[in-house]
C-alpha positions in Angstrom: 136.0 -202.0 -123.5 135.5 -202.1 -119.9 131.8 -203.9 -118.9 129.0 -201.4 -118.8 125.4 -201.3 -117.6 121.9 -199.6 -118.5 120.1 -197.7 -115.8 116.7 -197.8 -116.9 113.9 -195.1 -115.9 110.3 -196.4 -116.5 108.1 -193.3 -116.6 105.0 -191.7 -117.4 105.0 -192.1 -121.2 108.8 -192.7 -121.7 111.2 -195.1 -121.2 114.8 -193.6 -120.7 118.0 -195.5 -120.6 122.0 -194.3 -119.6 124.7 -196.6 -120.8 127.6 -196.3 -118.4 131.0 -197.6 -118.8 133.3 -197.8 -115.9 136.6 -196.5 -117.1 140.2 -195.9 -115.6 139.3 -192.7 -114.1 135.5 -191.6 -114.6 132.9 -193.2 -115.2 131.9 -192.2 -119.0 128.1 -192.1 -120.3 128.5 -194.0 -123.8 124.7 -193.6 -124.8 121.8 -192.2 -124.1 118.0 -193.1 -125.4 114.3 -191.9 -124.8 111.7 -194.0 -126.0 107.9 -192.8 -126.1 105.4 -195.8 -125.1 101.4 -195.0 -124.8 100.5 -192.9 -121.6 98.3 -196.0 -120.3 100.9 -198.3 -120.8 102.7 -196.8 -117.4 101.4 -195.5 -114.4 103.2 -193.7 -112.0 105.7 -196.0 -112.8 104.4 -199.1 -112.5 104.0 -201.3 -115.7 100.5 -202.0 -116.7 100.6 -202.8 -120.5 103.3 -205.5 -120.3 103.3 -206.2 -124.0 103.6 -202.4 -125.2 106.9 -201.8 -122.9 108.1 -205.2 -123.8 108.0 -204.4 -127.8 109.2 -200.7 -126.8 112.1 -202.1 -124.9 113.0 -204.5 -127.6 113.1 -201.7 -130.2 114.9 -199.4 -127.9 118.1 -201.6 -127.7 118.0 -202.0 -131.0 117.6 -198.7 -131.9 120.1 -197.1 -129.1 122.9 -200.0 -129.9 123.2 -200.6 -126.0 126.8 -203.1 -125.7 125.0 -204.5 -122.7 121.8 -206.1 -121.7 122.5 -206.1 -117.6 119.6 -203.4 -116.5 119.8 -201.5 -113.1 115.6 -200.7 -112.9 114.7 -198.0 -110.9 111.9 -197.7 -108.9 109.9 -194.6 -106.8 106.2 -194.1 -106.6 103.9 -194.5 -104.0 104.2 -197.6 -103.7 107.7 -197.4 -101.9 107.7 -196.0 -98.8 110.5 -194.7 -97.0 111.5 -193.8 -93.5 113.7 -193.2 -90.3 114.4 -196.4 -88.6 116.9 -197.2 -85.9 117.9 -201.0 -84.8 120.8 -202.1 -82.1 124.4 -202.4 -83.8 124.6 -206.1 -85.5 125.6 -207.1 -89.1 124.0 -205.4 -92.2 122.7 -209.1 -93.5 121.5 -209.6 -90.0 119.7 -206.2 -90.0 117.8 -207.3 -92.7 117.0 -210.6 -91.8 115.2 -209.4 -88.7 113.3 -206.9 -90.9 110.1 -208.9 -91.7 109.9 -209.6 -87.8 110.2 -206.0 -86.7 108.2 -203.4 -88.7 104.9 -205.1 -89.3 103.5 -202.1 -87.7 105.2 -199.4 -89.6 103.8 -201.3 -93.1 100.5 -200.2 -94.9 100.8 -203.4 -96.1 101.5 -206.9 -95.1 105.1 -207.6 -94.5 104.5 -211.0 -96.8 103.8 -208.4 -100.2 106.8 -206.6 -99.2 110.1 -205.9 -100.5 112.3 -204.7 -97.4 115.5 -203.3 -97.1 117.5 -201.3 -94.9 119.9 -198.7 -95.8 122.1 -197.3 -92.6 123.1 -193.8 -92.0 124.7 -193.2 -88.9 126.0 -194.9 -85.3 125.5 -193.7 -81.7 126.3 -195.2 -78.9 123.4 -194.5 -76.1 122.6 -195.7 -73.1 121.0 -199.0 -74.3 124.5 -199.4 -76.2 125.8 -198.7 -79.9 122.2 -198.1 -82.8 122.5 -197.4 -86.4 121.0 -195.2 -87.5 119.2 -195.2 -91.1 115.8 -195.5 -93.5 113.9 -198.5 -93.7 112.8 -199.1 -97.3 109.5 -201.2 -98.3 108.1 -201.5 -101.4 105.1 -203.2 -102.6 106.2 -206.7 -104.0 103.7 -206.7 -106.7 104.7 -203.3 -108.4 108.6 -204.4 -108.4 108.3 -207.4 -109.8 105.2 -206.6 -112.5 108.3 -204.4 -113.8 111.1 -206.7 -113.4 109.4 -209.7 -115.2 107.9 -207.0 -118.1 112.1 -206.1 -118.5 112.9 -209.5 -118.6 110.6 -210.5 -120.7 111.8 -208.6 -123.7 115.4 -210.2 -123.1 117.1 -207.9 -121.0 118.4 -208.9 -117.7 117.8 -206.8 -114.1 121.4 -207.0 -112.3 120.0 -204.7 -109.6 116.5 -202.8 -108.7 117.4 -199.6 -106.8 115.7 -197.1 -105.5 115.4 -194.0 -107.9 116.0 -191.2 -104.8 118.9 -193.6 -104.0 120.4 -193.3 -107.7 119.8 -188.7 -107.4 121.7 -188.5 -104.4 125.1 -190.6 -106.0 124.8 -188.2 -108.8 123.5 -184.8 -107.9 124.0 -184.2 -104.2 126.7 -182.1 -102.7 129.8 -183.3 -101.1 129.3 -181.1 -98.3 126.5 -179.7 -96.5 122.3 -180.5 -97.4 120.7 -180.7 -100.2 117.4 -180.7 -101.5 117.1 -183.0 -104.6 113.9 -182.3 -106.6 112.7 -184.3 -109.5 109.8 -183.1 -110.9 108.3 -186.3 -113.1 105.1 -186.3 -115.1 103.3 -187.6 -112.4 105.4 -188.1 -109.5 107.9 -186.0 -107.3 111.0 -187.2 -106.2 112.5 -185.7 -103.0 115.6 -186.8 -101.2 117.3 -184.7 -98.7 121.2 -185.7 -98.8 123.4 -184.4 -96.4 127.2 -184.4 -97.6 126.2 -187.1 -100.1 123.9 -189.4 -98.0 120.5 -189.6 -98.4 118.9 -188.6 -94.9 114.9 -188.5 -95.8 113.4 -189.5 -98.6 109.7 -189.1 -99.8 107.6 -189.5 -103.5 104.6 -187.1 -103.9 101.5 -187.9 -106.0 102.4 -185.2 -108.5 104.5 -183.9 -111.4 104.3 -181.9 -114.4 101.9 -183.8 -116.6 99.3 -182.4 -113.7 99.2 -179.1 -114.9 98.4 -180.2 -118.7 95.4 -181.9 -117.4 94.2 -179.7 -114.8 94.4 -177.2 -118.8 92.5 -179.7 -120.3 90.0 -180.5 -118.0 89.2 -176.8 -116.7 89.1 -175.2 -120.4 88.5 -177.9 -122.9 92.2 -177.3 -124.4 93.5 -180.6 -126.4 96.3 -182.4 -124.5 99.7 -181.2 -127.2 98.0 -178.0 -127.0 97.8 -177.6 -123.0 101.5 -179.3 -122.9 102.3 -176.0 -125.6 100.9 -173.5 -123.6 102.3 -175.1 -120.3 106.1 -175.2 -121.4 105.5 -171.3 -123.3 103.5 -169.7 -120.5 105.3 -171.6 -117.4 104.5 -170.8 -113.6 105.2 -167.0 -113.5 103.9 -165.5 -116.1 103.4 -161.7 -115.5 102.3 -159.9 -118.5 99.0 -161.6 -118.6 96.4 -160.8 -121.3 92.8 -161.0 -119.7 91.9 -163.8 -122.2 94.8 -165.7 -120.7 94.2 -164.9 -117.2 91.7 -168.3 -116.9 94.7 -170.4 -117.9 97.3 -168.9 -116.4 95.0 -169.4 -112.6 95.1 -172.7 -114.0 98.5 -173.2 -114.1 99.2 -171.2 -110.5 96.9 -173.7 -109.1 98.6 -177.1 -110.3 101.7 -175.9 -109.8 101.0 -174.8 -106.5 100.1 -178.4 -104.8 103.3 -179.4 -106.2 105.3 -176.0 -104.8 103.9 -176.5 -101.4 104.3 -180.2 -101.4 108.1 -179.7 -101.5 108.0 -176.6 -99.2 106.2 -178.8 -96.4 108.6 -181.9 -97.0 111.5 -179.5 -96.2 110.1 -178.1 -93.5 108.9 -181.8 -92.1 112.8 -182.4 -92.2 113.7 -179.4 -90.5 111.3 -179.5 -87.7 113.0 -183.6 -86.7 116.3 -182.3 -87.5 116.7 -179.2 -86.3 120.6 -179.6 -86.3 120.7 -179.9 -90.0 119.9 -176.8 -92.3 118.9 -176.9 -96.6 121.4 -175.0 -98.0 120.3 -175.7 -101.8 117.8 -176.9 -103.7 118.5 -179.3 -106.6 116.2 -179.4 -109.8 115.7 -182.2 -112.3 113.6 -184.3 -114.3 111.2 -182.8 -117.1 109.3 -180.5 -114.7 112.3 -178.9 -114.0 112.0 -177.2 -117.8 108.8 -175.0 -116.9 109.5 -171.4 -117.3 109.7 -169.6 -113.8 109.6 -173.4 -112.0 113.3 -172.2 -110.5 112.1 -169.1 -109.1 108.8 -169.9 -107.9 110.8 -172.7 -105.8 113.4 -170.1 -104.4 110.6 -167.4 -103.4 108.7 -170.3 -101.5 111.4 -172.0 -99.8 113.8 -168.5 -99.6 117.0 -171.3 -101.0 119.3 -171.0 -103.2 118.3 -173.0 -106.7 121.0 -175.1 -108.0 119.9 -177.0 -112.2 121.2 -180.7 -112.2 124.5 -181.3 -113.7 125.2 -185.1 -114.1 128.0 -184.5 -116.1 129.8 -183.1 -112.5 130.4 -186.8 -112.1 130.2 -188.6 -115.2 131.9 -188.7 -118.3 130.8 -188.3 -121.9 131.5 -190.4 -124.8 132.6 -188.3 -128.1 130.0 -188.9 -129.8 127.3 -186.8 -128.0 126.1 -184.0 -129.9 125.3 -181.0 -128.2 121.8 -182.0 -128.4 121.7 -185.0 -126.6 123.6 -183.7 -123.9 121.3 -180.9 -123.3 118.6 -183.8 -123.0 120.6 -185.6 -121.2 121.3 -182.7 -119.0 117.6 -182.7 -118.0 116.3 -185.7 -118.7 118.4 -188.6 -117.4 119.9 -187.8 -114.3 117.5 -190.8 -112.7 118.9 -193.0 -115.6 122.6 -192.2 -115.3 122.4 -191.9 -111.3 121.2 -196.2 -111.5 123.8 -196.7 -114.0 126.6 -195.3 -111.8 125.6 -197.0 -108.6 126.6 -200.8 -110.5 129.2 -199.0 -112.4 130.9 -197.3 -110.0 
């Protein structure tokens, strides 16, 4: 069999994992696993119980049968910030030598607990002579490698960290044209605009679907599996409301409704520094992306064409997926199979 990898999402009360094998023709997803860890052992992505994910990593490759135990972690939160950056035309390796000397000021941190990296776009030549063109990626040293030694630790090894907006656009984005990628988390918002495959702008809001179960609990008294019930039954446009549930259902508009304008004023942040480059689409993943009326409330704010996530576009499936596991899969693992595919591919 040809060598595979894991691409392993750390989330907000799950850990999920894509095998990828790198075959002949297609890459081919042999296994897929979701593994449930304590909600305060993860937050926002970031390890904070090392002990609890270690043990739920240990039984999760034992449960799943992974042939492999080379990890590509992914990693998008707050604590990884992303944006434009141009640099005179030299050597990728020298780009990002000259890094920790050069954006000191664009940091919220000090460039000494920072992970830097540089990811180019595009070349002009201007008057000063030839720039590229690109984003400039930081991310707090502490949170990466909190989650890289917690991985390790439980005998796995991390071949590559990647950057989880990164891992959506080699999966999801469209060969032509731009496209919004949204993945709605359970507390934190992925959105990467790609234009014909290459991610252009890239930023992480503070929010996701969990959000809306608390704002349920906190606002009516409603236990958590009970709010989560009502949340995924109910969804963001109900219109035949009874007046008992009109309280919850305000609820609900409201949550929802910090994370519907969040995207609605990234896009238009991208549109206003690029005029020259119009969303055509919007792209939905992740668990939020399951909330009844969560498609159509995005199209009536942004006026855009919803497209779901279909990983499978580019990847492969091994036999032995049942149609169950590939309608998880489906919504569940794009982030997963997108850091698989970027060492597999």
């Amino acid at each position: 069999m040809a060598k595979s990898v894991v691409g392993l999402d750390i989330g907000h009360g799950v850990l999920r994992a894509a095998e990828i094998v790198n075959q002949a023709h297609k890459p081919v997803l042999t296994r897929y696993f979701e593994m449930p860890v304590p909600i305060e052992a993860v937050n926002r992505g970031e390890v904070v119980d090392r002990d609890i994910v270690q043990r739920a990593l240990r039984v999760m490759w034992s449960r799943a049968r992974f042939k492999t135990k080379d990890v590509v972690l992914g990693m998008g939160n707050q604590r990884v910030l992303s944006r434009d950056y141009s640099v005179p035309e030299a050597p990728l390796a020298r780009i990002r030598e000259a890094l920790p000397f050069q954006v000191q000021d664009l940091l919220p941190v000090p460039v000494a607990d920072a992970l830097l990296d540089f990811y180019p776009v595009s070349r002009e030549q201007t008057e000063q002579g030839p720039m590229i063109h690109g984003l400039l990626i930081a991310a707090v040293k502490e949170a990466v490698l909190g989650n890289v030694e917690t991985v390790e630790s439980a005998g796995l090894r991390v071949a590559e960290v990647d950057l989880i907006p990164f891992a959506l656009t080699r999966l999801l984005s469209s060969a032509e044209g731009v496209s919004a990628l949204i993945d709605i988390g359970a507390s934190t918002t992925n959105v990467v605009i790609a234009v014909a495959g290459v991610p252009r702008f890239v930023r992480v809001l503070p929010g996701g679907s969990r959000d809306v179960s608390d704002a349920i609990v906190a606002r009516h008294g409603i236990a958590f599996e009970d709010a989560e019930r009502i949340k995924r039954q109910v969804g963001v446009m109900a219109t035949a409301v009874t007046p008992e549930q009109r309280p919850v259902i305000d609820t609900i508009h409201h949550a929802t409704g910090e994370l519907l304008g969040g995207v609605r004023n990234t896009i238009a942040y991208f549109a206003s520094n690029h005029p020259e480059l119009r969303v055509a689409e919007l792209v939905l993943s992740g668990g939020g992306s399951d909330m009844p009326g969560i498609r159509e409330a995005f199209s009536e704010l942004t006026r855009l064409p919803i497209r779901d996530a279909d990983p499978f576009q580019r990847v492969g499936t091994a036999r032995s997926f049942a149609a169950d596991g590939l309608r998880t899969a489906r919504a569940h693992a794009p982030v997963a199979i997108g850091l698989a595919l970027g060492s597999a591919a």
